[in-house]
C-alpha positions in Angstrom: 0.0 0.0 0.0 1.4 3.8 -1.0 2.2 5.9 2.0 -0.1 9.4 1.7 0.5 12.5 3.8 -3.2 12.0 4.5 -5.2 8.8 5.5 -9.0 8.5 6.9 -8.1 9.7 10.1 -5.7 12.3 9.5 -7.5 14.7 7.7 -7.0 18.8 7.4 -8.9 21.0 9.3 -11.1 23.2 7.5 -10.5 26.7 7.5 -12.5 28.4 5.4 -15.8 30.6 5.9 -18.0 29.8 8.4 -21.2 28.6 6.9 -23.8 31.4 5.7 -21.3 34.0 5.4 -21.8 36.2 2.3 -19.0 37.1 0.6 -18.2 41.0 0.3 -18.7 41.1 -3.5 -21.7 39.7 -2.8 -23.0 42.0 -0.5 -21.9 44.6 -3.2 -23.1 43.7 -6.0 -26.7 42.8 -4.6 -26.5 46.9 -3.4 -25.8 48.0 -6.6 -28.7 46.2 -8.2 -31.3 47.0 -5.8 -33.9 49.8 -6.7 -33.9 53.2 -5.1 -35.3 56.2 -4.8 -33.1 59.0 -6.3 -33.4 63.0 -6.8 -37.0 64.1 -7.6 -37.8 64.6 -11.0 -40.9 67.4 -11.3 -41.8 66.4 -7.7 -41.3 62.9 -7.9 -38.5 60.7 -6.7 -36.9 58.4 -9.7 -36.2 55.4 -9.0 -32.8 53.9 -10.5 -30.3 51.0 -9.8 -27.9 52.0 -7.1 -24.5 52.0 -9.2 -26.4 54.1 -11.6 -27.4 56.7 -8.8 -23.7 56.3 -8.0 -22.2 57.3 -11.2 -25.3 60.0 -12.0 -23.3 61.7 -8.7 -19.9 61.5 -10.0 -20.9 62.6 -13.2 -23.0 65.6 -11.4 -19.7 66.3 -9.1 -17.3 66.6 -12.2 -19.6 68.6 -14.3 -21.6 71.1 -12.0 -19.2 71.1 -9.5 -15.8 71.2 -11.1 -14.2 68.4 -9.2 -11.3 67.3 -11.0 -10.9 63.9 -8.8 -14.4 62.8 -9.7 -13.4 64.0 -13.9 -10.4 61.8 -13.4 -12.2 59.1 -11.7 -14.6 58.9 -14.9 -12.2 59.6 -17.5 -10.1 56.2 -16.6 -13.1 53.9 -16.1 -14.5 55.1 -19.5 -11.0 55.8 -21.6 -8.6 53.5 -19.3 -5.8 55.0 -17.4 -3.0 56.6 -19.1 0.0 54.5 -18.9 2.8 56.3 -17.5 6.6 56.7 -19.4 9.8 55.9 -17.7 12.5 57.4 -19.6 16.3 56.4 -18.3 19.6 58.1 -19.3 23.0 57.0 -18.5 23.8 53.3 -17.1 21.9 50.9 -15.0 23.0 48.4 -12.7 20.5 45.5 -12.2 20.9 42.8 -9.6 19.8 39.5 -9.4 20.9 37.9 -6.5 23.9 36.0 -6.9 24.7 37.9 -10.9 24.5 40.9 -12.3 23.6 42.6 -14.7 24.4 46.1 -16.8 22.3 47.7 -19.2 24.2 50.4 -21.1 22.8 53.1 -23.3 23.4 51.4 -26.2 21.3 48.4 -25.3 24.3 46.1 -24.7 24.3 43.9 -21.7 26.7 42.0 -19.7 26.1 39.7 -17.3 29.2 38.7 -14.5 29.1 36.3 -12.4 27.5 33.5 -14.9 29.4 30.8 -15.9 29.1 30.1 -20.2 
């Protein structure tokens, strides 16, 4: 018979959730698809799904009241966020533990310390 780590009696524990715990994204996504009552159109409440109440309040705090943080906010979900450029000049020294490696400005690298 093949040895195992585990037989019928030595089993792991378990260590997960307790039972009937909702998960967060859960929680959060049953929010933002419940029905409520927003701002009051001619005299009367609309209702709407929360996340759209939510971005109907970003949108309102960019564009009535200027805030650039709420623009910004919208302008990466809708158009992604704007990847950022690293420019480098001169040499670079990159190690790696137990070798290392230069980058020059040419593009050229050496390695030392790596047996060929």
């Amino acid at each position: 018979m093949k040895k195992t780590l585990f037989s019928s009696t030595n089993q792991p524990k378990k260590n997960g959730a307790k039972k009937g715990v909702r998960h967060i994204k859960t929680i959060i996504g049953e929010f933002f698809n419940t029905e409520i009552e927003w701002e009051e159109v001619k005299g009367k409440p609309k209702k709407m799904l929360a996340i759209d109440a939510m971005v109907a309040a970003q949108l309102k705090k960019a564009y009535k009241d200027g805030d650039l943080g709420a623009f910004k906010e919208l302008s990466d979900r809708y158009y992604g966020k704007v990847k950022e450029k690293h420019e480098h000049s001169g040499d670079m020294i990159i190690n790696y533990g137990h070798r290392r490696k230069e980058v020059w400005e040419e593009g050229a690298e050496e390695d030392e310390g790596v047996d060929r």
